[in-house]
C-alpha positions in Angstrom: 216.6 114.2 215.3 214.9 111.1 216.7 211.2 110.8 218.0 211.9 112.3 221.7 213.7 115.0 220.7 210.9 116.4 218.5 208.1 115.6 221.2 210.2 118.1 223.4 210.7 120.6 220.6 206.6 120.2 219.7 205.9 120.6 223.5 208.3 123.8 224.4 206.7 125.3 220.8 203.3 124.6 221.9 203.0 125.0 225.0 201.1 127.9 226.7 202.9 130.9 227.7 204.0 131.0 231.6 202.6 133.8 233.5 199.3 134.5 235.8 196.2 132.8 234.9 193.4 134.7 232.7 191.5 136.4 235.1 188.9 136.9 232.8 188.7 132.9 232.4 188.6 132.8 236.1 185.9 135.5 236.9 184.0 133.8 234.0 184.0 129.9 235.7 183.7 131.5 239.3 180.5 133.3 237.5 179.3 129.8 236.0 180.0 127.8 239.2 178.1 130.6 241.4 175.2 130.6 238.4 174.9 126.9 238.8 174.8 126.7 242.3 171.9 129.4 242.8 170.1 127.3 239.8 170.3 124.1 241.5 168.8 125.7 244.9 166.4 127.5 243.0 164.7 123.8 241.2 165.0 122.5 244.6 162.4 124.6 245.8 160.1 124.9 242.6 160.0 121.1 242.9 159.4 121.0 246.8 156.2 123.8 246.0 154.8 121.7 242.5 154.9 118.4 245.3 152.7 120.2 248.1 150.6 122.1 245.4 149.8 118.6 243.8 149.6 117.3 247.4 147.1 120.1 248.4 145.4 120.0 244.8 145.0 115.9 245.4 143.1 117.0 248.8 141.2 119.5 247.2 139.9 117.5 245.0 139.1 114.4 247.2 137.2 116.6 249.3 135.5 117.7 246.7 134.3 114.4 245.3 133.2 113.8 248.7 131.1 116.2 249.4 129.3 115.8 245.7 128.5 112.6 247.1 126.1 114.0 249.4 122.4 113.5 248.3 121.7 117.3 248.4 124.2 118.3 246.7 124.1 115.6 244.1 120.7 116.1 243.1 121.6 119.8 242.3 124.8 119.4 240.1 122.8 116.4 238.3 119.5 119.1 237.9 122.6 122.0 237.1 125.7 120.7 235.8 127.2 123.8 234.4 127.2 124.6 238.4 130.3 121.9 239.1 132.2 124.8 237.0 130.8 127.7 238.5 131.9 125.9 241.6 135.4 125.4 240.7 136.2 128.6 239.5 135.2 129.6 242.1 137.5 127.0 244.3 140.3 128.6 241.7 139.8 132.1 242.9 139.5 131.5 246.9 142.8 129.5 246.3 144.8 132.4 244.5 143.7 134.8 247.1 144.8 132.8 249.9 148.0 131.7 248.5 148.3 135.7 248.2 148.6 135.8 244.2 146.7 139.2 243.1 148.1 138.0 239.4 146.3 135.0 238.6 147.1 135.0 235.3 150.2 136.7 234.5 
């Protein structure tokens, strides 16, 4: 028996049986394709909202820092300056309701 004769012996003996695909194996990868499609969508749109919430946080915050620049308002949060966190809690909770979040912190 020379060397081409037992490479088509070794691939009748293994080779996998004929017949209809595994349509278990098929539901499964149609499953995980499906899965990962929904997935990618789905981190699309979590990173499109985390950009405008940082976008709309940056703003916030710019606006804040300009109005503490007014001489009124300066002179209180330097006589109070536990009030700059009364002030953005505050911010915190006028944000939640109008982004329509009743569960702040679950």
């Amino acid at each position: 028996m020379d060397d081409e004769e037992l490479d088509s012996l070794l691939g009748e003996a293994l080779a996998p049986p004929e017949g209809p695909a595994d349509r278990g194996f098929v539901l499964r990868v149609e499953r995980s394709v499906a899965e990962e499609e929904r997935y990618r969508k789905w981190r699309a749109a979590l990173l499109r909202q985390l950009a405008t919430e940082a976008l709309a946080l940056a703003a916030v915050g710019g606006s804040f820092a300009f109005i503490a620049r007014v001489p009124a308002i300066e002179a209180a949060l330097t006589a109070a300056p536990g009030l700059i966190w009364a002030a953005l809690v505050l911010l915190l909770l006028v944000w939640a309701l109008v982004r329509g979040r009743g569960n702040l912190l679950a």
